[in-house]
C-alpha positions in Angstrom: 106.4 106.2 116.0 107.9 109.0 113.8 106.4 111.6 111.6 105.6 110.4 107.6 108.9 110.1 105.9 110.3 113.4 104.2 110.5 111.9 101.0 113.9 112.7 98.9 112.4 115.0 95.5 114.3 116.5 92.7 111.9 119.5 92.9 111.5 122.2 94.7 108.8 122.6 97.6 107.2 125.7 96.0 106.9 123.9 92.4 105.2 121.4 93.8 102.8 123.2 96.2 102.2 124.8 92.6 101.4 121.7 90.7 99.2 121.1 94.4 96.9 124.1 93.4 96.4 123.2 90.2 94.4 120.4 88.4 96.4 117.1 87.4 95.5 116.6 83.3 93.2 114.0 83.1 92.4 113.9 87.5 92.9 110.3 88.1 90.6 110.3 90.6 86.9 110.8 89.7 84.1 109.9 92.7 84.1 106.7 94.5 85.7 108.6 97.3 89.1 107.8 95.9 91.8 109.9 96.6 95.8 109.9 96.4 97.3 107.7 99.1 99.7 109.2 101.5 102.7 106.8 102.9 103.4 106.6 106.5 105.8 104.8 108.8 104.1 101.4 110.4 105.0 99.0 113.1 105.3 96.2 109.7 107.1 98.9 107.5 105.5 101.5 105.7 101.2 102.1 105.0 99.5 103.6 102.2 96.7 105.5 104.0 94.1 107.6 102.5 94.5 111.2 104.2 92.2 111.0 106.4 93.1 107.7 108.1 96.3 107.2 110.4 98.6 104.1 111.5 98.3 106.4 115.0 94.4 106.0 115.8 94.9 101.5 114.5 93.7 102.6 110.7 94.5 99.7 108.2 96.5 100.5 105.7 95.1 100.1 101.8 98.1 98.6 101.1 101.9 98.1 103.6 105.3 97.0 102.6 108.4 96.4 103.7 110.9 99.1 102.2 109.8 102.8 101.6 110.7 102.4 98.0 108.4 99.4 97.6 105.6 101.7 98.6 106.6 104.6 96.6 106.2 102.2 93.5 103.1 101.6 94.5 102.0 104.4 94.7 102.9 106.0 91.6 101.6 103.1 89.7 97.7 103.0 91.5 97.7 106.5 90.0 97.8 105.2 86.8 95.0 102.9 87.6 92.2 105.3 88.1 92.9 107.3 84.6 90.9 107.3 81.5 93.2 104.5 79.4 96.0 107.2 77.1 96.9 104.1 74.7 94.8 101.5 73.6 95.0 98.8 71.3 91.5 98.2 69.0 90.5 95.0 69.6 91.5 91.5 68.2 88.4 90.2 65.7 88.6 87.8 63.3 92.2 87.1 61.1 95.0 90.1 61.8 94.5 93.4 59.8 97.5 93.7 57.2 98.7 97.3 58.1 98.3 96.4 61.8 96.6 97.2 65.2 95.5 100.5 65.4 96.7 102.0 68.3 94.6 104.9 69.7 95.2 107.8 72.4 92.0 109.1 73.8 90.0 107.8 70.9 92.6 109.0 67.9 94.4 106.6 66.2 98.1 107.5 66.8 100.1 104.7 65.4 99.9 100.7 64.6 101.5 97.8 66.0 101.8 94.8 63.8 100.7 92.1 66.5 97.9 92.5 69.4 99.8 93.3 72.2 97.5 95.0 74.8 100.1 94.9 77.6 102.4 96.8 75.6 100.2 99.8 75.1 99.0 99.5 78.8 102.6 99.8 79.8 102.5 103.5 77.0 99.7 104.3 79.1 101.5 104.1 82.4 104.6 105.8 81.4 102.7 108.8 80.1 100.5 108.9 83.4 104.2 108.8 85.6 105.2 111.5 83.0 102.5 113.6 83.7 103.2 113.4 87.7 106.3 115.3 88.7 106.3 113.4 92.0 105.8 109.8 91.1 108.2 110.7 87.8 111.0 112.2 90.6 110.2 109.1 92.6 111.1 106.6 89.8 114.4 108.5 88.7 115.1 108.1 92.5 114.3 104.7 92.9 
C-alpha cells in the first residue's frame, strides 16, 4: 500500500502550512472529538480517517469511496457541516410576509428572499464555508 496521495493544490506548501498555524474563522470543529479527516489510499479505494487512525493497523474508515475526487468532495463538504449556520432563512409561520424572508448571517439580517427556501441559503452557507478554506476551495476548482 502506498503513502496518502500528494494531493494536486494551486497553493503553495508554505501558504498553507501558514493558514496550518493559524485559526480557521469560525473553527468548524468544536469538542466532540471531531477533527478534520485525512484521505488515504485503501484496498476499496480511498478512506477518510481521522489522524490518528490508519487503513495500515485495519482502522475503518469514517467514510471510503471509489475515486480520490469523490472523497475530496467529501471532505470539503463535512467541513461545512460542523460550522455555526452563515445564512439562514427565519422561519415559515403563519401566511408569507409581503417584503419576504428575512435572510440572516450570524444573527443580522443581510438580505430577503421572496419564498421560504431553506436549501437555498444552506447551499450560501456552504459556499462561503469552501470560500473560507483555501484547500477544499483549491480542491473544487480542481475537481
Amino acid at each position: 500500500m502506498s503513502e496518502q496521495p500528494v494531493l494536486p493544490n494551486a497553493f503553495s506548501p508554505g501558504y498553507l502550512t501558514l493558514l496550518r498555524e493559524k485559526d480557521e474563522p469560525k473553527g468548524p470543529w468544536s469538542g466532540g472529538g471531531y477533527g478534520p479527516l485525512e484521505i488515504r489510499e485503501t484496498e476499496g479505494g480511498f478512506g477518510l480517517f481521522r489522524s490518528w487512525r490508519s487503513p495500515d493497523t485495519g482502522d475503518v474508515p469514517e467514510a471510503e469511496f471509489a475515486s480520490l475526487e469523490d472523497a475530496r468532495l467529501a471532505v470539503a463538504a463535512r467541513s461545512a457541516l460542523r460550522r455555526t449556520r452563515f445564512y439562514q432563512i427565519q422561519d415559515a409561520q403563519g401566511s408569507p410576509p409581503r417584503e419576504g424572508y428575512a435572510v440572516e448571517n450570524e444573527g443580522t439580517v443581510v438580505g430577503r428572499i421572496r419564498s421560504y427556501d431553506p436549501e437555498w441559503m444552506f447551499a450560501c452557507h456552504v459556499l462561503t464555508c469552501i470560500a473560507q478554506s483555501p484547500e477544499h476551495l483549491a480542491a473544487l476548482l480542481d475537481l
